[in-house]
N, C-alpha and C positions, 0 to 999 in steps of 0.2 A: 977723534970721537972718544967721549967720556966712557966711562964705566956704566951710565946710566943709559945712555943711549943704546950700547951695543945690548944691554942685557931686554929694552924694550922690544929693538928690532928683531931679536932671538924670539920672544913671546908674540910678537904680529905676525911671525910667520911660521908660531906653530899654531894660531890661533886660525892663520889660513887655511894650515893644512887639514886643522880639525875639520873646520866649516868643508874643503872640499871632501874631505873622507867621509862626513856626514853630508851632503849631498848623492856623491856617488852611494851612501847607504841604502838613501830615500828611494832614489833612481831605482836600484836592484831591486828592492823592496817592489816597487810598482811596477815594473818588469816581469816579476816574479808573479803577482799575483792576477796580472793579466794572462800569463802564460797559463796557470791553474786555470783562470775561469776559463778560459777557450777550449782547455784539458777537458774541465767538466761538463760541455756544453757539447763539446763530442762526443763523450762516453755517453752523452743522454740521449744525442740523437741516435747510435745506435742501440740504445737498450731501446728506445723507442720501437725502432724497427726488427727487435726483436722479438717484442709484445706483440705487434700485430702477427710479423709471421708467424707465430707458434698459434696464436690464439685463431689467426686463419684457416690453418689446417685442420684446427677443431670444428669451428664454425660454418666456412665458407662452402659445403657442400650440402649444408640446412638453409638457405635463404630464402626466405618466401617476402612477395608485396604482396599489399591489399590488392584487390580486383579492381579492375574500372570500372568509371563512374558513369553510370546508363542515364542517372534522372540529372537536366540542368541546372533545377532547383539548386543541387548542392554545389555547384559552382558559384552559385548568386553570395553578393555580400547582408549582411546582419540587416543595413540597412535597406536594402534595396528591398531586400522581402518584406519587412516592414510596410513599406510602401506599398508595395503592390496588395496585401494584405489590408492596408487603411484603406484602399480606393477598391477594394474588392476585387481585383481584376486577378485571385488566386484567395484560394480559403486557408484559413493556418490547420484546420486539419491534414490539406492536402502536404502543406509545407511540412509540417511536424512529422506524421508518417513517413514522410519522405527519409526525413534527417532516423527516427528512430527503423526503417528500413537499413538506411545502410551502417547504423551504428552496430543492427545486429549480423550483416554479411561481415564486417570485419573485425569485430570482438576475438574472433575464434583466433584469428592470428595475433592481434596486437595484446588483447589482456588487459585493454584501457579502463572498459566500462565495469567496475566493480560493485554498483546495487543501481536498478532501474526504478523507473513510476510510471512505465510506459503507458498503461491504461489510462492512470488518472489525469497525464498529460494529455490525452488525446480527449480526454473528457474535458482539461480544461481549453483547447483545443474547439471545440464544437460550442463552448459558453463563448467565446470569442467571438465565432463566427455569427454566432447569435445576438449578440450585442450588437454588434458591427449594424445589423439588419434594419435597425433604430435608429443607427447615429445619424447626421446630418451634417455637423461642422467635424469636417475630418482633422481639420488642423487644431484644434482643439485638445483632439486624442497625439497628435503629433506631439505635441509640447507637454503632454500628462503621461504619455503611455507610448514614446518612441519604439519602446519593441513589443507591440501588441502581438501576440503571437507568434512569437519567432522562437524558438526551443533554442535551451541552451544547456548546459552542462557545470559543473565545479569537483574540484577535487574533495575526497571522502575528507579531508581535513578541515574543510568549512563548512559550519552548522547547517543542516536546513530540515526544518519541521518534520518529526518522523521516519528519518532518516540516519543510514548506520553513520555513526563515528567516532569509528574505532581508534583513528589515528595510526592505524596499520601494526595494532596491539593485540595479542592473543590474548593481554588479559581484558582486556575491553571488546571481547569480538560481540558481542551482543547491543552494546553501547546506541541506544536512539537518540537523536536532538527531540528537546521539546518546545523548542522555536530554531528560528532562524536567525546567521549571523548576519548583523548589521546591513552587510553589503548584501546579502542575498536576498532579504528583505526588500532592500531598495530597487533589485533587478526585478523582484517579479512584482514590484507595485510599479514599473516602466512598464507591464507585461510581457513583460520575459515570462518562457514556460519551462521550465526546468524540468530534462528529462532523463538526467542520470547524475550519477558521482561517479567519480573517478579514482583510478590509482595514486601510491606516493609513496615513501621511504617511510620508514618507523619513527615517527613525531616528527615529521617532515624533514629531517635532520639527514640527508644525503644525498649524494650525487646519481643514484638509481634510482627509480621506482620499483621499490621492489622489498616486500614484509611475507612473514611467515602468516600473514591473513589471508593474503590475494594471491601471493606468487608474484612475479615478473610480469612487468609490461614491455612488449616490444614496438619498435620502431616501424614504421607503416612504411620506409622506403627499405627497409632491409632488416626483417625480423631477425638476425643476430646482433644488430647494433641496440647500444643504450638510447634512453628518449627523457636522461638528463633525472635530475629531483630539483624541486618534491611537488612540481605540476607536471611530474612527466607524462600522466594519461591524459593532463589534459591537452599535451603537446602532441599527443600522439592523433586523440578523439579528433583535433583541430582539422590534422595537415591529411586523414583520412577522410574528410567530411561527414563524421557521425556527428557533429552539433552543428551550429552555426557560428554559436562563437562562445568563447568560454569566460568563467569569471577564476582570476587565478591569484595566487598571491608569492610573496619575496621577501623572503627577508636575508638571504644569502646570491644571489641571482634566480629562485625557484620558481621566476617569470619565463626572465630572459635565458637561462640555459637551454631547458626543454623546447623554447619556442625556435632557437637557433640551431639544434639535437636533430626539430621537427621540419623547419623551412618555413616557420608563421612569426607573425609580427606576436613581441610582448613589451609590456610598455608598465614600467617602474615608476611611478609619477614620485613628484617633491615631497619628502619624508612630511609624515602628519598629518595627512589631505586625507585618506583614506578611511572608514571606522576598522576599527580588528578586535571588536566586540562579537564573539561564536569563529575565528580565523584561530584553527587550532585547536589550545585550551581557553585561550584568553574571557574572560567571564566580564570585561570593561575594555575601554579605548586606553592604550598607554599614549599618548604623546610625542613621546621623546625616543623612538624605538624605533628602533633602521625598516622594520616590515613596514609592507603594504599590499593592499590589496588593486589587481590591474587586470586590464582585458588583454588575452590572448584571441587572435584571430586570422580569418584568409586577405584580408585586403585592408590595408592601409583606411579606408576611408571609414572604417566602422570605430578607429580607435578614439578617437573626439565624442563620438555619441553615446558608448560605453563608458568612455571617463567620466562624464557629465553626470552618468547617473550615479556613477560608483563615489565620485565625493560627495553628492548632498550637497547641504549647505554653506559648504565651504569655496562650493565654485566663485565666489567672486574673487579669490585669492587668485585666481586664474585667469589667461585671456585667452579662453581655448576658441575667440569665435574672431582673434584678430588676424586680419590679413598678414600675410607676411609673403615679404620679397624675396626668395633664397637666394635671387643675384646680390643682397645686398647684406649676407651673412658674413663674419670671421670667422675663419674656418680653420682651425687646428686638428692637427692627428698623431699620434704616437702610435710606433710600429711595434712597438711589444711593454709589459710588463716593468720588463729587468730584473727578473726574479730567476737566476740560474736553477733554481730547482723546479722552475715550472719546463715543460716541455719548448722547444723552440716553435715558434711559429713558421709552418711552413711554408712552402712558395704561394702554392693555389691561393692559402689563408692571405697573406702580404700581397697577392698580386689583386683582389678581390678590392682590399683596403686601399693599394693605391688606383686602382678605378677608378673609386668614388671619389678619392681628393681629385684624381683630374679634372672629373667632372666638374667638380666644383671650383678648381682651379681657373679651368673654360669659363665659366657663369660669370664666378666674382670677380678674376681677375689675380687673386693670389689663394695659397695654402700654406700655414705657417707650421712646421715639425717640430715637437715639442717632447719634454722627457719630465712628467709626475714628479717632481723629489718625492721620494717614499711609497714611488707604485711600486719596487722591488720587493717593498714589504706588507701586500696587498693582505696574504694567506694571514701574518702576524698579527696585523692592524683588525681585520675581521674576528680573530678569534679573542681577543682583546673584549672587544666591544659589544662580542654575545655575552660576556660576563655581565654587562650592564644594564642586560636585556631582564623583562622580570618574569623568569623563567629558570625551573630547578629541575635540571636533564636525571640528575640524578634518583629524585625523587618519582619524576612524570614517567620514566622507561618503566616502571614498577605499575604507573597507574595507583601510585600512592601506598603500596602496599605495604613497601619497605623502600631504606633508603641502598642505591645500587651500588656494589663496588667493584671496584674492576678485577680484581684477583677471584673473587668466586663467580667470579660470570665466567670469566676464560677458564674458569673451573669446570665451573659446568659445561659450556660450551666444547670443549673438548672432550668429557665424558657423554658427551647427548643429551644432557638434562636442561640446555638453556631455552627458554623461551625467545632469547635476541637474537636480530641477525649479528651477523659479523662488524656491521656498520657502526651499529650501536655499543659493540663491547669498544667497536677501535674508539668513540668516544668517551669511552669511560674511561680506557686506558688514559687518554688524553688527558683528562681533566685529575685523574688520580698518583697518573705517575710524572709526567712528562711539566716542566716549573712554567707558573702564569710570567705571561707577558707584564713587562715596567711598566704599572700606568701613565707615571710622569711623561719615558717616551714615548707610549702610544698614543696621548694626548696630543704632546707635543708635534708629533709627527702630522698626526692627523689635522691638527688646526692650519699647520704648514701648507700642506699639500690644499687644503678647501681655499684659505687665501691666496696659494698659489695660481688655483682654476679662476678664480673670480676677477682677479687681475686680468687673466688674459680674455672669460670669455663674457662679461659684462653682462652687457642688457642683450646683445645680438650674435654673440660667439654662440660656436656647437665645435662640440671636439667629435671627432671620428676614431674608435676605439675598437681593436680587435675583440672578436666573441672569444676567441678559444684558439689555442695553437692550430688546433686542426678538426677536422668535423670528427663529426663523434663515432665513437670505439666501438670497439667489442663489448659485449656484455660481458661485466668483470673487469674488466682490464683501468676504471677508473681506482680501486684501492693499489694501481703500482704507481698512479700517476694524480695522488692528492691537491699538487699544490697547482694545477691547470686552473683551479675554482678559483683563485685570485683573479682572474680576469673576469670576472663577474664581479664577485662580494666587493670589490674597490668601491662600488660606488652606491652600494648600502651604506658603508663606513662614511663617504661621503654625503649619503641625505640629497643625490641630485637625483634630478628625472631622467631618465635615459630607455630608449626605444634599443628593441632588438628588430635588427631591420634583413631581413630576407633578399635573397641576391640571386633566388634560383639555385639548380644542383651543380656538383664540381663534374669532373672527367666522373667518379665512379660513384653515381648517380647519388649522392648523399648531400643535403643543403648546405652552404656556404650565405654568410654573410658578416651584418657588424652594427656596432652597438655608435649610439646618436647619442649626445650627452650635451646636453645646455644647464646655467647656473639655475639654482632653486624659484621657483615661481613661473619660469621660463617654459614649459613643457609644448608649450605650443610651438616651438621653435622644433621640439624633439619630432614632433608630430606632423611638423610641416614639410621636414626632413625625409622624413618618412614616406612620405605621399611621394615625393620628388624623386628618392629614389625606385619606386614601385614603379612611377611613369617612366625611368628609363634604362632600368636593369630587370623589370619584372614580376619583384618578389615570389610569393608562394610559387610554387609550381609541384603540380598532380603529383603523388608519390605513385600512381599509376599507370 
């Protein structure tokens, strides 16, 4: 062997040994940081369970439920009363009194209903019934005026005629609408009767409902738990039956949290369908904006005839009246996030979620397990994308007055001079100290994961998607546990339609269920999901 030979085979086999040293690197490397994240995901579940025990021994000797429910009116769904209403066989005074009866037995606990119209409701109410007395072709009124007399509710953060909206601002506490927002216009020209507003977070912006205007709202199945933001009285109003049925809005889950908090259906239709013209501050329709406006409600069957009214004339973008097979759906589910900073999801939560895939397993025949690329970056991706929203937190916490900073607010707030809650400085902090998201990857990521869903769920897929690690907390206990909210906001970032779907109460009487998700234009599949599961899990169920 030559000189050149010996000196190549010297260099192959230290070129080997590099290559193995740098494998075994890699290896250890990803060894390593599996061994971290298991670390982490430990340490969370007992902080977890450190948070409730502490905050139980605070809490857990104050627990009050609403009362039961004496009149059966309040059991009946949105639409049925309707019904019985168009054919007279029941008057909407009787119905409406009813609803604003029990709305005022259980206010005192929950703290939902924050300004009433109870008289003029009941006036318009007895115009109804008056009308009625005339009509002849009822089906007429069915297809003009689906909710002729049926009372309903909305949270103080959407406009409606003469009415406070504060947007849970002390410097706005006087603040009247001199019309009504878009959608609520269009509920009470279906004859919807509008008989209160509701609670919600300071510019709808949190996981409580809860402002230095109103106070705290509580939960109707256990007055120390949270009832979610920023529809959370209306979640509350719902699952207690002080309305019928609510008109709510999302632009972070502010449908679906509360409604899953409460144990009722909420339903986030295909980004754009909705107006959010008076939804907030908004003074126009934006377009291109993750919000929207959705019915919260007790039964599955009322969510198709609430949506109908709440897009207008954009329902032919929809088939919300086509039949559909669920034996003949693809059916995908993902068991969690993948976001180590979010809580783990627990048994009750997973064993809920694998139900429904069996179910559906049974029906169609398969259920395919799937994993988001980029749902780990659910909380990231969401806060991203509210930059792009046309909306100035900064300015609107103020009420325009000045523009907010986060060092004199925690100023004042720690000396007792702040007008904010907590919620809203922890936003300012946010956005003032803490560095923005890379648009390029949150773009990127985000277009990823939308062609990722599209691939698998076409024209007739629905993914089955957990609501939340676990049913909801203590009051307070969500600023130790921020990034839970990415199991929601994923699928505002996403622009799809997706149902919170009710499953009835766990072991310690608090709702359990899971969010329905079909491709864009698709919603009727989310809705027919919905029904499906109601007929064989139950949904709502009495918080009394």
């Amino acid at each position: 062997m030559n000189f050149t030979n010996m000196c190549t085979l010297v260099k192959n086999s230290r070129t080997q040994e590099g290559d193995k040293c740098q494998t075994i690197f890699e290896m250890s490397i990803k060894v390593l940081k599996h061994v971290l994240k298991c670390l982490i995901i430990k340490l969370h579940i007992i902080f977890d369970y450190m948070i409730d025990f502490i905050f139980g021994l605070y809490y857990d000797h104050n627990i009050q439920k609403v009362p039961p429910i004496k009149n059966d009116l309040l059991l009946t769904s949105a639409s049925e009363l309707a019904e019985r209403i168009r054919t007279k066989k029941i008057s909407s005074v009787e119905v409406v009194t009813a609803f604003i009866n029990r709305a005022k037995e259980v206010n005192g606990i929950i703290n939902a209903i924050v300004e009433d119209r109870y008289s003029d409701a009941l006036e318009e109410a007895k115009e109804v019934d008056k009308f009625l007395q005339t009509v002849e072709n009822i089906d007429s009124i069915k297809e003009k005026k689906p909710f002729l007399g049926v009372p309903f509710t909305t949270k103080e953060s959407n406009e409606a005629k003469d009415m406070l909206h504060t947007m849970g601002l002390t410097s706005r506490c006087t603040f009247r609408s001199e019309e009504d927002a878009t959608a609520i216009r269009f509920m009470k020209n279906a004859g919807g009767i509008l008989i209160a507003k509701t609670n919600i977070p300071e510019l709808n912006l949190w996981t409580e409902s809860r402002n230095n205007v109103y106070g705290q709202t509580c939960n109707p199945y256990n007055s120390t738990r949270n009832v979610g933001g920023s529809s959370g009285g209306e979640g509350a109003i719902t699952a207690a039956c002080g309305t019928a049925f609510s008109v709510a809005s999302d632009i972070g889950g502010s449908t679906r949290m509360p409604a899953f908090f409460n144990g009722v259906f909420g339903f986030q239709s295909t980004a754009g369908l909705t107006p959010l013209k008076g939804i907030g501050l908004r003074k126009e329709d934006y377009l291109n904006s993750m919000a929207g406006v959705g019915p919260m409600c007790k039964k599955a069957e009322d969510l198709v005839p609430i949506l109908k009214v709440l897009v207008g004339e954009k329902i032919s973008l929809l088939k919300l009246d086509a039949e559909v097979d669920v034996k003949c759906l693809n059916i995908f589910y993902q068991e969690n996030s993948g976001d180590i900073r979010a809580s783990r999801v627990n048994s009750e939560m997973r064993a809920a979620l694998l139900k429904v895939v069996q179910h559906f397993k049974e029906i169609t025949g398969s259920a395919t397990k799937i994993k988001i690329p980029g749902s780990e970056y659910s909380y990231r991706l969401w806060r991203f994308w509210m930059t792009q929203e046309n909306f100035d937190f900064k300015i609107n916490i103020t009420n325009g007055k000045y523009r907010a900073n986060a060092l004199t607010e925690i100023s004042k707030f720690l000396t007792g001079r702040s007008d904010l809650t907590l919620a809203a400085i922890l936003k300012l902090i946010d956005e003032d100290i803490f560095p923005r998201e890379d648009a390029e990857w949150a773009m990127n990521v985000t277009t990823n994961m939308k062609q990722y869903l599209m691939d698998k769920l076409k024209h007739n897929g629905i993914l089955i998607y957990p609501s939340s690690p676990f049913q909801t907390g203590y009051h307070y206990t969500a600023y130790l546990r921020p990034f839970n909210f990415g199991y929601w906001c994923l699928f505002n970032v996403l622009k799809l339609p997706v149902c919170q779907v009710p499953l009835g109460v766990g072991k310690n009487g608090l709702p359990i269920g899971v969010q329905v998700v079909a491709a864009p234009y698709n919603d009727h599949l989310c809705l027919a999901v919905a029904r499906e599961l109601e007929k064989v899990f139950g949904g709502w169920v009495s918080p009394s």
